[in-house]
C-alpha positions in Angstrom: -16.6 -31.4 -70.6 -18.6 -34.6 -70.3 -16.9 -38.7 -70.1 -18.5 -39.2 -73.2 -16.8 -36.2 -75.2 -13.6 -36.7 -73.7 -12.4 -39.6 -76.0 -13.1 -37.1 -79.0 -10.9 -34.0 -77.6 -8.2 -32.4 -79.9 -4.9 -33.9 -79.6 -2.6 -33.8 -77.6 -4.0 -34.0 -74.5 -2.3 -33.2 -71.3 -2.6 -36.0 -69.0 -1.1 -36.5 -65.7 -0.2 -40.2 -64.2 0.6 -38.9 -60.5 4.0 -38.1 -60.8 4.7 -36.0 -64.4 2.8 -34.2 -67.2 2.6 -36.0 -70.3 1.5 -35.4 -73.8 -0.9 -38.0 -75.3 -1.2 -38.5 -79.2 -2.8 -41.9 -78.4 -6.6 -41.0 -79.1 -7.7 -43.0 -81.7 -11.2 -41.1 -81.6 -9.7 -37.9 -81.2 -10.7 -35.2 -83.6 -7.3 -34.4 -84.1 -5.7 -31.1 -84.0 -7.5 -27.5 -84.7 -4.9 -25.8 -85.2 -0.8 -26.3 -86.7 1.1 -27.4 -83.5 3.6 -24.9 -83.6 1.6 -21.8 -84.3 1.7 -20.0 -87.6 5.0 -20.8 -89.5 5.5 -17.5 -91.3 4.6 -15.8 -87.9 7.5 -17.8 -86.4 9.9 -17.1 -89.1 9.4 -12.9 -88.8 9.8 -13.1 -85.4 13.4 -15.0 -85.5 14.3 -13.1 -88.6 13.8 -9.8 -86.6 15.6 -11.5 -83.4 18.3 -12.7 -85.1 19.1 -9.6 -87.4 18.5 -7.0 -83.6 20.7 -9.9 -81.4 20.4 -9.1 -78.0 22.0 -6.0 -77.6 19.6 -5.1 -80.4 16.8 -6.8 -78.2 17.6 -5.1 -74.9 17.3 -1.3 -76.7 14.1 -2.4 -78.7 12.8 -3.2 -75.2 14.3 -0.4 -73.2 12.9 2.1 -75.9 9.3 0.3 -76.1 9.3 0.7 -72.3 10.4 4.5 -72.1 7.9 5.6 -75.5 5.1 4.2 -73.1 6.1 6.0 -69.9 6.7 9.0 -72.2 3.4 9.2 -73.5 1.9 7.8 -70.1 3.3 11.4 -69.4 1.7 13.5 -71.7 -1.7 11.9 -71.6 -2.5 12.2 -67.7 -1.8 16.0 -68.4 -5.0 15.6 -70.5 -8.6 16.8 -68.9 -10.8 13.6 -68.3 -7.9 10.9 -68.5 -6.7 8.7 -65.9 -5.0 5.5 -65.3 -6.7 3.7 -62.4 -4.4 1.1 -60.9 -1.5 1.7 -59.3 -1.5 5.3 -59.7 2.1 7.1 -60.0 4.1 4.2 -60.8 5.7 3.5 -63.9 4.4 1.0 -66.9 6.2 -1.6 -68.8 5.1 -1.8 -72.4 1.4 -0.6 -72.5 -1.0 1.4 -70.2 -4.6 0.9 -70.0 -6.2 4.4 -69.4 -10.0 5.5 -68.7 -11.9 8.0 -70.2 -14.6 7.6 -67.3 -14.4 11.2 -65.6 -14.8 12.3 -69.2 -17.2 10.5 -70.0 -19.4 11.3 -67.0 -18.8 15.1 -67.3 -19.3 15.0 -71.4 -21.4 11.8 -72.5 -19.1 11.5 -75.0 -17.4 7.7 -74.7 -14.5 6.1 -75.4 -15.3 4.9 -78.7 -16.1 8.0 -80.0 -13.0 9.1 -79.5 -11.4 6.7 -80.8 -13.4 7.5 -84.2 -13.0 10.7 -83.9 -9.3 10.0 -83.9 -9.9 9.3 -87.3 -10.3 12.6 -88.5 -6.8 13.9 -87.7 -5.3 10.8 -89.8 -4.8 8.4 -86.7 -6.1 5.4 -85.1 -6.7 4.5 -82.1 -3.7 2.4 -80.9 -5.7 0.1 -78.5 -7.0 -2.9 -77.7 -8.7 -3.7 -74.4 -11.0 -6.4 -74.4 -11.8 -7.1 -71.8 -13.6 -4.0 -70.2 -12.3 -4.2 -67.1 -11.3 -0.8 -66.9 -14.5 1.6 -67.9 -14.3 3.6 -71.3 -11.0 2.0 -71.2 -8.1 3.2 -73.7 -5.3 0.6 -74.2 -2.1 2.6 -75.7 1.4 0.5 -76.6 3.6 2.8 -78.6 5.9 -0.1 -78.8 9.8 1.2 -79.8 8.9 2.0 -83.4 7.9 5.8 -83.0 9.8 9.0 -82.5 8.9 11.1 -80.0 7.6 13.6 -82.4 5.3 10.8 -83.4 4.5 10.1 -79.4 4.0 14.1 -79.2 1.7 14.3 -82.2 -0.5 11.4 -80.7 -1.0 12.9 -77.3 -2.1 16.4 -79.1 -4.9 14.7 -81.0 -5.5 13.2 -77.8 -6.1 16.3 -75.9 -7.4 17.9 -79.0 -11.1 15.6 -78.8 -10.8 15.5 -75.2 -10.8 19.3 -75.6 -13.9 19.0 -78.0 -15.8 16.7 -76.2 -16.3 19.0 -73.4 -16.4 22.4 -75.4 -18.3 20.5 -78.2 -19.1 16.9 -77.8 -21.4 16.7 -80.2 -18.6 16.9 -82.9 -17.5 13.7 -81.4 -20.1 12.0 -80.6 -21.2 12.4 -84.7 -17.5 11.9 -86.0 -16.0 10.9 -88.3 -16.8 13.6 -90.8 -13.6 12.6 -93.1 -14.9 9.1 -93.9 -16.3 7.8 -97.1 -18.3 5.2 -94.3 -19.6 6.7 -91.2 -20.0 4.2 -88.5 -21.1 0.3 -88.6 -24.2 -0.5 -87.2 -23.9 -2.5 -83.9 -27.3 -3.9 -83.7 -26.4 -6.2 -86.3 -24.1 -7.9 -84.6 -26.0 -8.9 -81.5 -29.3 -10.7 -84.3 -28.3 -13.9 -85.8 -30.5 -13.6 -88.3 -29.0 -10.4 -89.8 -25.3 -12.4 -89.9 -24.1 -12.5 -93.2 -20.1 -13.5 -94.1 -20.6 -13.7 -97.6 -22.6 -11.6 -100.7 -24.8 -14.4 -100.9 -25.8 -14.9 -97.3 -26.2 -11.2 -97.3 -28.8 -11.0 -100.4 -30.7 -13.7 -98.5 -31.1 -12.9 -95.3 -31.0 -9.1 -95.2 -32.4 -8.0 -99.0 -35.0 -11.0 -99.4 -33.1 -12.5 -102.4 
């Protein structure tokens, strides 16, 4: 940021006089603020709702199961052929593990987003999120305390069910998902501003001429 942008920053601004932190609202230039304050209201209101009606002994077995359903399947999925966890090998998790598919993918050319597609075909998704890649073919699972362990069981089999194809026949994988009305979204699309289109009309004109 530049001296002559600074008068224009979203308020409030965090300024510091030497001795304490302050919030200032004083920025007559300012361009206001981008977003509601106190994050999104009905957001807010789910989360107390569900506090309030679990109180905390609710809280602490909501926790204690989120943590043992992600140790659990932590459990079952190392037992799978091509699947690791690289840091801190052994130890337990908290909420969420963030595995790799690399040896799998080295030995079967098959990555981690094709099994996640894959996944598709046996009526799952794939529970993860892990931007950003800092673990390669990374898989980010958080079964959170909401499913059984026959749920937890049934995840892990689909698991090692593609992991099992991709080495006996990757090339099932690698072309899933073959239970989809819409195969797979093309990702060259997405890198050519020219071809970016958030609306039908956009679309018509800068893909189909019209």
């Amino acid at each position: 940021m530049s001296a002559e942008l600074a008068p224009y920053l979203p308020t409030p601004t965090v300024e510091f006089d030497g001795t304490r932190y302050r919030l200032d609202d004083d920025r007559p230039e300012s361009i206001g603020k981008i977003r509601p304050f106190y994050g999104v209201v009905p957001n807010l209101v789910r989360a107390y709702a569900w506090i309030m009606s679990l109180g905390g002994a609710g809280l602490r077995e909501a926790a204690e199961v989120a943590v043992l359903n992600n140790n659990y399947l932590m459990a079952k999925v190392l037992q799978i052929r091509g699947a690791s966890v690289p840091y801190a090998p052994g130890r337990p998790r908290v909420e969420q593990v963030r595995y790799s598919w690399e040896k799998l993918a080295e030995e079967t050319g098959v990555h981690s987003e094709d099994i996640g597609v894959r996944a598709a075909d046996f009526g799952t998704h794939y529970w993860t999120s892990h931007h950003p890649y800092i673990v390669p073919e990374p898989m980010t699972l958080e079964p959170t305390e909401s499913y059984s362990r026959a749920e937890l069981d049934e995840y892990a089999a689909i698991l090692a069910e593609v992991a099992r194809e991709a080495y006996e026949d990757p090339e099932t994988v690698r072309t899933a998902p073959h239970r989809s009305t819409v195969h797979r979204a093309r990702e060259d699309v997405l890198d050519d501003p020219a071809t970016w289109a958030v609306t039908w009309r956009a679309y018509r004109r800068k893909v189909l001429g019209g």
